[in-house]
Backbone atoms as SQL, in Angstrom:
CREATE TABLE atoms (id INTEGER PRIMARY KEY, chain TEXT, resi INTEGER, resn TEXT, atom TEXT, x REAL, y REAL, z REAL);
INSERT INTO atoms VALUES
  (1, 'A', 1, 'UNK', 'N', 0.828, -1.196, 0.000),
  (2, 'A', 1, 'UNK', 'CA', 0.000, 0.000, 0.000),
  (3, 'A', 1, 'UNK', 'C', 0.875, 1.264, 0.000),
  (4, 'A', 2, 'UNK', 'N', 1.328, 1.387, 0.571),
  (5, 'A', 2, 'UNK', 'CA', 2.906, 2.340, 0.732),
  (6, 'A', 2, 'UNK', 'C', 3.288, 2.229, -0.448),
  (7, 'A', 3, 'UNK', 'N', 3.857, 1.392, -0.951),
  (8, 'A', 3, 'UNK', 'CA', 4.778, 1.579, -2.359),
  (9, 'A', 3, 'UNK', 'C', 3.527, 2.314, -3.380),
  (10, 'A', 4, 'UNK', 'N', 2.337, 2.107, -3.327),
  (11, 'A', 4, 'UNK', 'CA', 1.347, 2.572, -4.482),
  (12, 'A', 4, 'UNK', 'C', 1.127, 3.876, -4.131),
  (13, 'A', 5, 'UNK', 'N', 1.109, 4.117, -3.104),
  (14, 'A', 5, 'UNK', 'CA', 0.877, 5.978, -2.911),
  (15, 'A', 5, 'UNK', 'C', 2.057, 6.176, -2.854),
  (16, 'A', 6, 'UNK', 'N', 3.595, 6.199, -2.498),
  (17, 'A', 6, 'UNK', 'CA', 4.539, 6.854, -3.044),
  (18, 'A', 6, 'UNK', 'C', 4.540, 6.900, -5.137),
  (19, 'A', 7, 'UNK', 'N', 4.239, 5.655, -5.120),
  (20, 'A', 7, 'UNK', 'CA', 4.403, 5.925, -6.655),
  (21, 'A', 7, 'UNK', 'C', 3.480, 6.895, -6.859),
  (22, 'A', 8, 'UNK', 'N', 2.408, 7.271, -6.889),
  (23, 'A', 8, 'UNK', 'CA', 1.491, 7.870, -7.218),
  (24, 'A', 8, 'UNK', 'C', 1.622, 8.975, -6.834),
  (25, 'A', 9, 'UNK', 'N', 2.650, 9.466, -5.467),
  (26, 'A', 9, 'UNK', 'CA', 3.258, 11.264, -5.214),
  (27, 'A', 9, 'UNK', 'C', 3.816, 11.625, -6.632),
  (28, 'A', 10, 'UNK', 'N', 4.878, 10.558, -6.767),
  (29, 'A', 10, 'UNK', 'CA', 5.964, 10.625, -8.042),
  (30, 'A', 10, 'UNK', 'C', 5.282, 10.843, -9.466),
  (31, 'A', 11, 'UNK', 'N', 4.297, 9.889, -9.561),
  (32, 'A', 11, 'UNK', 'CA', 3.604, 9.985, -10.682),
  (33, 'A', 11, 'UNK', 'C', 2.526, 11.579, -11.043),
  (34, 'A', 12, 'UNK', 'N', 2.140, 12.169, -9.899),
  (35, 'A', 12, 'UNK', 'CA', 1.544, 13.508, -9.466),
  (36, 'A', 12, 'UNK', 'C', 2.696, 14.662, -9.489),
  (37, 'A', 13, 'UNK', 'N', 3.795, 14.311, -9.180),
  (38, 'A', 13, 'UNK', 'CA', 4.280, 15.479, -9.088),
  (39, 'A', 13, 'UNK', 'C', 4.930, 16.529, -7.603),
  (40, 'A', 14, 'UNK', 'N', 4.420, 15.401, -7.088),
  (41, 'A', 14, 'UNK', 'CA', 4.194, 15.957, -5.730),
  (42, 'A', 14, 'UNK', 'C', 5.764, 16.051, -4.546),
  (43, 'A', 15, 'UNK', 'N', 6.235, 14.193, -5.550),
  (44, 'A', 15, 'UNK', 'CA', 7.631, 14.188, -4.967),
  (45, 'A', 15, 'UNK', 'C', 8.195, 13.805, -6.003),
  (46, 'A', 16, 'UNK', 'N', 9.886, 14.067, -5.792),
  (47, 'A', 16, 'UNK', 'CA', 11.001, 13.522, -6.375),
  (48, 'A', 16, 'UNK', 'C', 12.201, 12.504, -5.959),
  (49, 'A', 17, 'UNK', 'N', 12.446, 11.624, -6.644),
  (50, 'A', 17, 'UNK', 'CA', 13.259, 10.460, -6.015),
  (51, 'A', 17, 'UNK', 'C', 14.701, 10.866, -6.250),
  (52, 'A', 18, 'UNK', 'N', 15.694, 11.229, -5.457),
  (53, 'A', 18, 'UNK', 'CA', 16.786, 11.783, -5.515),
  (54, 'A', 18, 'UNK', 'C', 17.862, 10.613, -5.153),
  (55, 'A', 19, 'UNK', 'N', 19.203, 10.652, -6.276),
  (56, 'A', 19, 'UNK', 'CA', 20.161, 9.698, -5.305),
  (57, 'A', 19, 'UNK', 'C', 20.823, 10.514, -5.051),
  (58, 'A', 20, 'UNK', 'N', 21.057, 9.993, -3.026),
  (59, 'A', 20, 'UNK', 'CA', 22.418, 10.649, -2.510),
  (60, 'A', 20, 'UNK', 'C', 23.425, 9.765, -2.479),
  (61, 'A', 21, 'UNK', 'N', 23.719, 8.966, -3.012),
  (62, 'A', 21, 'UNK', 'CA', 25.023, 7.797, -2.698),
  (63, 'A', 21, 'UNK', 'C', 24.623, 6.912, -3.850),
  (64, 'A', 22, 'UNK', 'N', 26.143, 6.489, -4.297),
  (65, 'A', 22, 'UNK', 'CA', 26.046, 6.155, -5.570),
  (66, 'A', 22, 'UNK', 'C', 26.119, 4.846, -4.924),
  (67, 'A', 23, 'UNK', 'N', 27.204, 4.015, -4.518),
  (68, 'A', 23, 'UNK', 'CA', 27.816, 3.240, -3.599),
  (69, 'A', 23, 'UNK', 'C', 27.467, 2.749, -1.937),
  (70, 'A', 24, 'UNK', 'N', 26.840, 2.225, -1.342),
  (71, 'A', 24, 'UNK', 'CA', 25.713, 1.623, -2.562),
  (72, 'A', 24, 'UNK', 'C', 24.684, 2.640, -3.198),
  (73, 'A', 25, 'UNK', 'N', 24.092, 2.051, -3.578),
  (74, 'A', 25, 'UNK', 'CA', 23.007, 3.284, -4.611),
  (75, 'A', 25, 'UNK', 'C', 21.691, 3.467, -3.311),
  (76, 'A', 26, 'UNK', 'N', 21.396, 5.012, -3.287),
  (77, 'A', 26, 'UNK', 'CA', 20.704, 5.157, -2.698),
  (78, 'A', 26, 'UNK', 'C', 19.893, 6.426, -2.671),
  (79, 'A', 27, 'UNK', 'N', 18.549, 6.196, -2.567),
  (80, 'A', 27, 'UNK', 'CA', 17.642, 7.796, -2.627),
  (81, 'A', 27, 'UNK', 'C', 16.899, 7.603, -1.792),
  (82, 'A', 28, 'UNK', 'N', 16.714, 9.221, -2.190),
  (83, 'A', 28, 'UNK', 'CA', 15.377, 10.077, -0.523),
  (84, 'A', 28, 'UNK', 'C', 14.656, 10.418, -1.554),
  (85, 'A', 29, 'UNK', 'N', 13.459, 10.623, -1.174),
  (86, 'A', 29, 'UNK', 'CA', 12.135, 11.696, -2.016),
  (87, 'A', 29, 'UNK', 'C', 12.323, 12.498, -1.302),
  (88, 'A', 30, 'UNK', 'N', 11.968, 13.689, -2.138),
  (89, 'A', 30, 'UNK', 'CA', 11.785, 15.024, -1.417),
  (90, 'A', 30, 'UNK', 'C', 10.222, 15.769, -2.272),
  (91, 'A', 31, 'UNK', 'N', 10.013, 17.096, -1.856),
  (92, 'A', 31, 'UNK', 'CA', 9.109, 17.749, -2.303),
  (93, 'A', 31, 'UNK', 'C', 9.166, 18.461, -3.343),
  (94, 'A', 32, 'UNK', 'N', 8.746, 18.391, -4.666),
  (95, 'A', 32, 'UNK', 'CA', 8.940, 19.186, -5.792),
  (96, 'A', 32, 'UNK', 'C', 8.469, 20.607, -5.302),
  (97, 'A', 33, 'UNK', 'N', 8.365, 21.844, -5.959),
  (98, 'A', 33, 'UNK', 'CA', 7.769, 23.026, -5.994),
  (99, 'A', 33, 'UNK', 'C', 6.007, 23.043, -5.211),
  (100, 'A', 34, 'UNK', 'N', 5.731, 21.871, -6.443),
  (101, 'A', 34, 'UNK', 'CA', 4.208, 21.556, -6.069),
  (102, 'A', 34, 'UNK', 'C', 3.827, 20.437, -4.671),
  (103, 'A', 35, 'UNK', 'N', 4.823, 20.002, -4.588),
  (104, 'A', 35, 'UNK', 'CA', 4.247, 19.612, -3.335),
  (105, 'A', 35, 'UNK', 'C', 4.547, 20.609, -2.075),
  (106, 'A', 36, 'UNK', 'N', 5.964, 21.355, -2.609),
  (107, 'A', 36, 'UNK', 'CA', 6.248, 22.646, -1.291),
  (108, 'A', 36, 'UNK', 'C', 4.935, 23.220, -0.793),
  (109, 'A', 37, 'UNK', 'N', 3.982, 23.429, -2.354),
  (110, 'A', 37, 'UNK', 'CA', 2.776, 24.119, -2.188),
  (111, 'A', 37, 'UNK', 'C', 1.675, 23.885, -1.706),
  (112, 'A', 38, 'UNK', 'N', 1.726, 22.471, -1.912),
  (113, 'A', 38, 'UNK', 'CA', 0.961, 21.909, -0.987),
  (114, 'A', 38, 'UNK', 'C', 1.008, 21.472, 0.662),
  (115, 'A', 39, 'UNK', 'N', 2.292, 21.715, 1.163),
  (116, 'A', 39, 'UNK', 'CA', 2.330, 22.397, 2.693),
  (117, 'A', 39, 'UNK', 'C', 1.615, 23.790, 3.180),
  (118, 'A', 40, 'UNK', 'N', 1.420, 24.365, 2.346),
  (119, 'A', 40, 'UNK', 'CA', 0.937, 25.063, 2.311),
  (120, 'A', 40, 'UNK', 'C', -0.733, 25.574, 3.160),
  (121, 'A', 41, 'UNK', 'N', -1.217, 24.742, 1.922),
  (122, 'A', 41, 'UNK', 'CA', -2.802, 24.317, 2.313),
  (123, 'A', 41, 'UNK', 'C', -2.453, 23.099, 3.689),
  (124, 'A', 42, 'UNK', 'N', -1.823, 22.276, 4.020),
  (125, 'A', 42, 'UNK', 'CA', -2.201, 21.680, 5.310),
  (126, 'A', 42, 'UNK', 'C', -2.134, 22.635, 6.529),
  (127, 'A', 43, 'UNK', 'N', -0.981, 23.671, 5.891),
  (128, 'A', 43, 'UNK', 'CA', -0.833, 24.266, 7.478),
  (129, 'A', 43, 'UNK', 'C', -1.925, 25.183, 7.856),
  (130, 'A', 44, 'UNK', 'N', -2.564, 25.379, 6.661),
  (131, 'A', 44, 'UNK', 'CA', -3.978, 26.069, 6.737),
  (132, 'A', 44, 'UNK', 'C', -4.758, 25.204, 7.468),
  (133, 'A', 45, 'UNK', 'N', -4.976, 24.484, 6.838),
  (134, 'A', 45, 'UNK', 'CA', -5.688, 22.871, 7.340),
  (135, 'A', 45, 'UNK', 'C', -5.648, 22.946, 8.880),
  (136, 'A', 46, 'UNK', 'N', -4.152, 23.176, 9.104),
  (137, 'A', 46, 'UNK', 'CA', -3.953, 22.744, 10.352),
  (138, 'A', 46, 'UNK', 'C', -4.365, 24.068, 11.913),
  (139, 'A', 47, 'UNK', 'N', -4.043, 24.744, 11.087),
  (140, 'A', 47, 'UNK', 'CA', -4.746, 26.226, 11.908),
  (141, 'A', 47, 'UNK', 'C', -5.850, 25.716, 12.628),
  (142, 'A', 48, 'UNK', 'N', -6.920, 25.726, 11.524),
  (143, 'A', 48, 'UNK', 'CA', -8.328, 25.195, 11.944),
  (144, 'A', 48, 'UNK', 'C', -8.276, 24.019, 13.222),
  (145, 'A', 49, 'UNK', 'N', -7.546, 22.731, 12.550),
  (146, 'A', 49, 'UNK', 'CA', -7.615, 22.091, 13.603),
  (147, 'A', 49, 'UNK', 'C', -7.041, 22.659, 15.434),
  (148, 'A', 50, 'UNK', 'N', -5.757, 23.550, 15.098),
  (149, 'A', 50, 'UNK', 'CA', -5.633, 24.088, 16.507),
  (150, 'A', 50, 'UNK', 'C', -6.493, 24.903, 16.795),
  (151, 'A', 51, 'UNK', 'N', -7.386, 25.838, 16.323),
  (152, 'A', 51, 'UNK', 'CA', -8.471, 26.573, 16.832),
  (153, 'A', 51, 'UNK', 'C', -9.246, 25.567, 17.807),
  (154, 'A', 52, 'UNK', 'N', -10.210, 24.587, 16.500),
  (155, 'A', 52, 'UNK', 'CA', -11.501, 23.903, 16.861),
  (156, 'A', 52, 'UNK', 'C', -11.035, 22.401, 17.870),
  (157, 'A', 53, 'UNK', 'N', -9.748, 21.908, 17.693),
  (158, 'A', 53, 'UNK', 'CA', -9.671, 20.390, 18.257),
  (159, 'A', 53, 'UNK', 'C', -8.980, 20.124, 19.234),
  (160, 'A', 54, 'UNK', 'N', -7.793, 21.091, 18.885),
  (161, 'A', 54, 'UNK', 'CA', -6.448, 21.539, 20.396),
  (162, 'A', 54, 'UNK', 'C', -6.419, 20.872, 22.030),
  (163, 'A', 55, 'UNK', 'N', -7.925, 20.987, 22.440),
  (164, 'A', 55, 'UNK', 'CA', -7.722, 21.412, 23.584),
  (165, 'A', 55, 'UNK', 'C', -7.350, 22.142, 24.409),
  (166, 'A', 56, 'UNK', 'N', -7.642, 21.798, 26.052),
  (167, 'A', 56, 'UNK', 'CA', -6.876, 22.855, 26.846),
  (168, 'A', 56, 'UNK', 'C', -5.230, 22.422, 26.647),
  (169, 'A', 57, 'UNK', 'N', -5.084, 21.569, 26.159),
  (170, 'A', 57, 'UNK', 'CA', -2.704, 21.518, 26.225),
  (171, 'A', 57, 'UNK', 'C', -2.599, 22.683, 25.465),
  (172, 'A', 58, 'UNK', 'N', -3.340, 22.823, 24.006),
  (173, 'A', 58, 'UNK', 'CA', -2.832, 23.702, 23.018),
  (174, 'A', 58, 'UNK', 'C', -2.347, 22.841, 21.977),
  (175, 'A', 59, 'UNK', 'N', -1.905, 23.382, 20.962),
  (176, 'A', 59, 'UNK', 'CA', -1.732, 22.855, 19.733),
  (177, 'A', 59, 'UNK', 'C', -0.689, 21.695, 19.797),
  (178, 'A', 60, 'UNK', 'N', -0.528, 20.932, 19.095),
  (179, 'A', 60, 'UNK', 'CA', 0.867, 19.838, 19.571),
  (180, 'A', 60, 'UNK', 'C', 1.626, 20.420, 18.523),
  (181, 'A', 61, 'UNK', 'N', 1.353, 21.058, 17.437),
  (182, 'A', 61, 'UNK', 'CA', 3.026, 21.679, 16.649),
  (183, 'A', 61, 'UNK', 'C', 2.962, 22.914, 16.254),
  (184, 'A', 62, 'UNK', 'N', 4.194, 23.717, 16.577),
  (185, 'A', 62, 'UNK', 'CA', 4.231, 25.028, 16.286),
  (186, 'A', 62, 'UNK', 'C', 4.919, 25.300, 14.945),
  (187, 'A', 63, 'UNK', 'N', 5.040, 26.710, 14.372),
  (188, 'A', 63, 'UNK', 'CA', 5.884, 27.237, 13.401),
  (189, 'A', 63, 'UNK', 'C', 6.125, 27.937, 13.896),
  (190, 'A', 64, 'UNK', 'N', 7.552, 28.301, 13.640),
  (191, 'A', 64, 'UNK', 'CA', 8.768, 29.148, 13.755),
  (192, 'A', 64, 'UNK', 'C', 9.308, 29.566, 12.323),
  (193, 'A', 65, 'UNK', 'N', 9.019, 30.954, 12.563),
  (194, 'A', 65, 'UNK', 'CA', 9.418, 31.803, 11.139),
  (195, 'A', 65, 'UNK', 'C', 10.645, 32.016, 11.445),
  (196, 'A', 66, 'UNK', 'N', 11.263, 31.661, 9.684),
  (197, 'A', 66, 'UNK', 'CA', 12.788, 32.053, 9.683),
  (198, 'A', 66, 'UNK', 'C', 13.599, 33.169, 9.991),
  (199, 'A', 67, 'UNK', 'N', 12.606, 34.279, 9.690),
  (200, 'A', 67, 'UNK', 'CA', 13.229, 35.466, 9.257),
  (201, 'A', 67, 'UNK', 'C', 13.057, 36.196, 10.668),
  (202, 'A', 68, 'UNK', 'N', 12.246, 35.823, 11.273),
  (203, 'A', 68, 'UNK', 'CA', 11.844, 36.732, 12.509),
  (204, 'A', 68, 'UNK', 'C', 12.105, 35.612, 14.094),
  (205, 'A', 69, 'UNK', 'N', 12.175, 34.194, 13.500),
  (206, 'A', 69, 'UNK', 'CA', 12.191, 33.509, 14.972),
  (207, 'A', 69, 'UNK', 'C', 11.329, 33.193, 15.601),
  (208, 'A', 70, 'UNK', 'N', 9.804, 34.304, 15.149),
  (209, 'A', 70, 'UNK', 'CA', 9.212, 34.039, 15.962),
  (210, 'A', 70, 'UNK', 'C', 8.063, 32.310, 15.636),
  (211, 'A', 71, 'UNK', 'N', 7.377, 32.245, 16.738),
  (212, 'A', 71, 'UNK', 'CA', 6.218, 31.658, 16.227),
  (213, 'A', 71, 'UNK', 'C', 5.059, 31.927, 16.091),
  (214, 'A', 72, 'UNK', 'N', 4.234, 31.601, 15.293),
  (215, 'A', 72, 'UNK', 'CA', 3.313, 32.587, 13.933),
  (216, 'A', 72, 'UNK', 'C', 2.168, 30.985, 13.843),
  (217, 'A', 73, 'UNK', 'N', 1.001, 31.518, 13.659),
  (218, 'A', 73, 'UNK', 'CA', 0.173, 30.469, 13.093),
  (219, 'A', 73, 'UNK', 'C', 0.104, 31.110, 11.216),
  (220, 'A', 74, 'UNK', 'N', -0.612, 30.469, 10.541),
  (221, 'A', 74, 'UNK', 'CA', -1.078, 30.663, 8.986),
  (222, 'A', 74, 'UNK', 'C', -2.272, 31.293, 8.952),
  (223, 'A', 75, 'UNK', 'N', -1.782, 32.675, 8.111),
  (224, 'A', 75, 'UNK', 'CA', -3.010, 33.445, 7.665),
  (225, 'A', 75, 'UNK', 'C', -3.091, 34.159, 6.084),
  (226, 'A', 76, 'UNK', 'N', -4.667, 33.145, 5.645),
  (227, 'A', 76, 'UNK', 'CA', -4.020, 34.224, 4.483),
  (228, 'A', 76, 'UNK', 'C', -4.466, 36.109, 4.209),
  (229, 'A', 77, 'UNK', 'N', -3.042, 36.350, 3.101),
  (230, 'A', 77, 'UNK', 'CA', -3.216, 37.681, 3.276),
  (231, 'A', 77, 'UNK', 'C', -3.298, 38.081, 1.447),
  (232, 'A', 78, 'UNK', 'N', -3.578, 38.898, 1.365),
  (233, 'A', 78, 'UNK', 'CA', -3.654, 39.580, 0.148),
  (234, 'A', 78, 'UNK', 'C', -2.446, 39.940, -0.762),
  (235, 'A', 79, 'UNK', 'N', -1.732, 39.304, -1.457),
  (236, 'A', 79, 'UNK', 'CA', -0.687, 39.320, -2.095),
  (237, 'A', 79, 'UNK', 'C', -0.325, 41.137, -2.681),
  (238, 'A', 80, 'UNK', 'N', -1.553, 41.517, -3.021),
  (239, 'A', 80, 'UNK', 'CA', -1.523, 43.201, -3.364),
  (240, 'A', 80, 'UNK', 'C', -1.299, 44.219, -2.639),
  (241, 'A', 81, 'UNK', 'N', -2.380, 44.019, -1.134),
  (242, 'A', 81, 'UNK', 'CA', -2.355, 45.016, -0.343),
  (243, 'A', 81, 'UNK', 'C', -2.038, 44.544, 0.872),
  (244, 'A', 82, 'UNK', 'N', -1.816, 43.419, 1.278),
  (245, 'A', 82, 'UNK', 'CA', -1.604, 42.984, 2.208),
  (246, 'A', 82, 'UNK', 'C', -2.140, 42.662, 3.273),
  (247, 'A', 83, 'UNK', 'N', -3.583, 43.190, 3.580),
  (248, 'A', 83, 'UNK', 'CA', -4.871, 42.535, 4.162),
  (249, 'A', 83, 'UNK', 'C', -5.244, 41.061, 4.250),
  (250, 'A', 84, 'UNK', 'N', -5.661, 40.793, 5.961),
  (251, 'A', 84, 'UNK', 'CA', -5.770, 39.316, 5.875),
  (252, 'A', 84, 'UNK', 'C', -7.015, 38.897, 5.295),
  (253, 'A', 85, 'UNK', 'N', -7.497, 38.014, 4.554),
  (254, 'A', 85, 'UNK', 'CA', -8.289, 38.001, 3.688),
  (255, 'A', 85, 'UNK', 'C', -8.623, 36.152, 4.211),
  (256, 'A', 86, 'UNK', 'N', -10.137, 36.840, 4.907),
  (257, 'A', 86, 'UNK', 'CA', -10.876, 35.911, 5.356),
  (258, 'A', 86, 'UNK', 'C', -12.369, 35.684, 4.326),
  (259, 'A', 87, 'UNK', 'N', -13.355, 34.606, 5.225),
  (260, 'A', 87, 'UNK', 'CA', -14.662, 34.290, 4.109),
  (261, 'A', 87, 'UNK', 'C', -15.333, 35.443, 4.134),
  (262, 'A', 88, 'UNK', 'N', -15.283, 36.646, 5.137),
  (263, 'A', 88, 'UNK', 'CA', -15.732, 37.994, 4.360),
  (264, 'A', 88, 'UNK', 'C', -15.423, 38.970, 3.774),
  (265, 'A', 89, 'UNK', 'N', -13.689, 38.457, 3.401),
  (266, 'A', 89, 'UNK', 'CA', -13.392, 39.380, 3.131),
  (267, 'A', 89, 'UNK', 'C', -13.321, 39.346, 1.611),
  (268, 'A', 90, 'UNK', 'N', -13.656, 38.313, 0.859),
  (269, 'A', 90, 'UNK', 'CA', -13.687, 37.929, -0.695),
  (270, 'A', 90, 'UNK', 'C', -14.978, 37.754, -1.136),
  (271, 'A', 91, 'UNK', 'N', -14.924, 38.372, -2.076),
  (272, 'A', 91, 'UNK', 'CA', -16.065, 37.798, -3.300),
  (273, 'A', 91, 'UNK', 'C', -15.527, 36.307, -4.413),
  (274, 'A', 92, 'UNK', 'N', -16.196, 35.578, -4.639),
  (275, 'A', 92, 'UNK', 'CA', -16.094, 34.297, -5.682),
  (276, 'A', 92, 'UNK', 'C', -16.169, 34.848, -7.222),
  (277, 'A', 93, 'UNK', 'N', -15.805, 34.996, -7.940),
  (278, 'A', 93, 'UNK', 'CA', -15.842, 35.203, -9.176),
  (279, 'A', 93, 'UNK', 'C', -15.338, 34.254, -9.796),
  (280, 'A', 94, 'UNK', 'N', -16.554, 33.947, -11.196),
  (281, 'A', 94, 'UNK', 'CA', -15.760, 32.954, -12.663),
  (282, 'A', 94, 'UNK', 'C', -14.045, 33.084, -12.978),
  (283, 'A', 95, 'UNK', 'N', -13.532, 32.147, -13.210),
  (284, 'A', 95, 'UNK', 'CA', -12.152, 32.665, -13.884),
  (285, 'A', 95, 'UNK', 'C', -11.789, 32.278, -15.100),
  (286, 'A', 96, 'UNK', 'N', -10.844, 32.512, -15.770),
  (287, 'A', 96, 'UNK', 'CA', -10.782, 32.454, -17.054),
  (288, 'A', 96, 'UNK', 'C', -11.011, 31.243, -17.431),
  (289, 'A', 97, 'UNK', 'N', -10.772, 30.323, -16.632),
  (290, 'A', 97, 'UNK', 'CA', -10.883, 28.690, -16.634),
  (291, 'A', 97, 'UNK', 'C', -12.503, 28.269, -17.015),
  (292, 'A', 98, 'UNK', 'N', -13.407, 29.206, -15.906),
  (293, 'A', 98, 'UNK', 'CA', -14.775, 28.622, -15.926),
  (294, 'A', 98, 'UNK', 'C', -15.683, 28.813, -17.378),
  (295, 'A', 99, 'UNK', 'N', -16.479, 27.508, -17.266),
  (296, 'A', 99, 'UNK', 'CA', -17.517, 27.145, -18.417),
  (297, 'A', 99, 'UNK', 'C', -18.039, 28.398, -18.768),
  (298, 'A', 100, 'UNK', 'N', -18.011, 28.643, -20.189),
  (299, 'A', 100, 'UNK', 'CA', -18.942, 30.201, -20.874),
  (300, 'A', 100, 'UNK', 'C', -20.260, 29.958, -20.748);
């Protein structure tokens, strides 16, 4: 079962099979671009769950931002203006993608 969902990261895109040692021969997967991006959305994911599931202990894993040290939960913000941009703060619109 394992071997069919790794193949299927690989086959998605999600991971890459890297050799670090030739002698004997040997690789790690790691995260392509698109799967970086898809950390992304869990840690969103995961917000929620420390809000709503936590308990009184508190969350069991933190983030620690690089640049500042500190620790930070995930919020999204507005790539333009920089506003955190919650379910009231957007409208849904068609995109170029959607059915005419």
């Amino acid at each position: 079962m394992l071997a069919e969902r790794l193949r299927w990261l690989l086959e998605q895109g999600v991971l890459e099979r890297r050799e670090y040692s030739a002698k004997p021969p040997r690789h790690e997967y790691a995260l392509t671009p698109k799967g970086l991006e898809q950390v992304e959305l869990l840690m969103v994911m995961v917000r929620w769950g420390d809000r709503w599931t936590a308990g009184e202990a508190g969350p069991p894993v933190l983030y620690r931002h690089h640049a500042c040290g500190r620790t930070a939960h995930v919020e999204p913000h507005c790539p333009e203006c920089g506003e955190p941009m919650g379910p009231a703060d957007i409208d849904v619109l068609p995109g170029p993608g959607a059915a005419a």
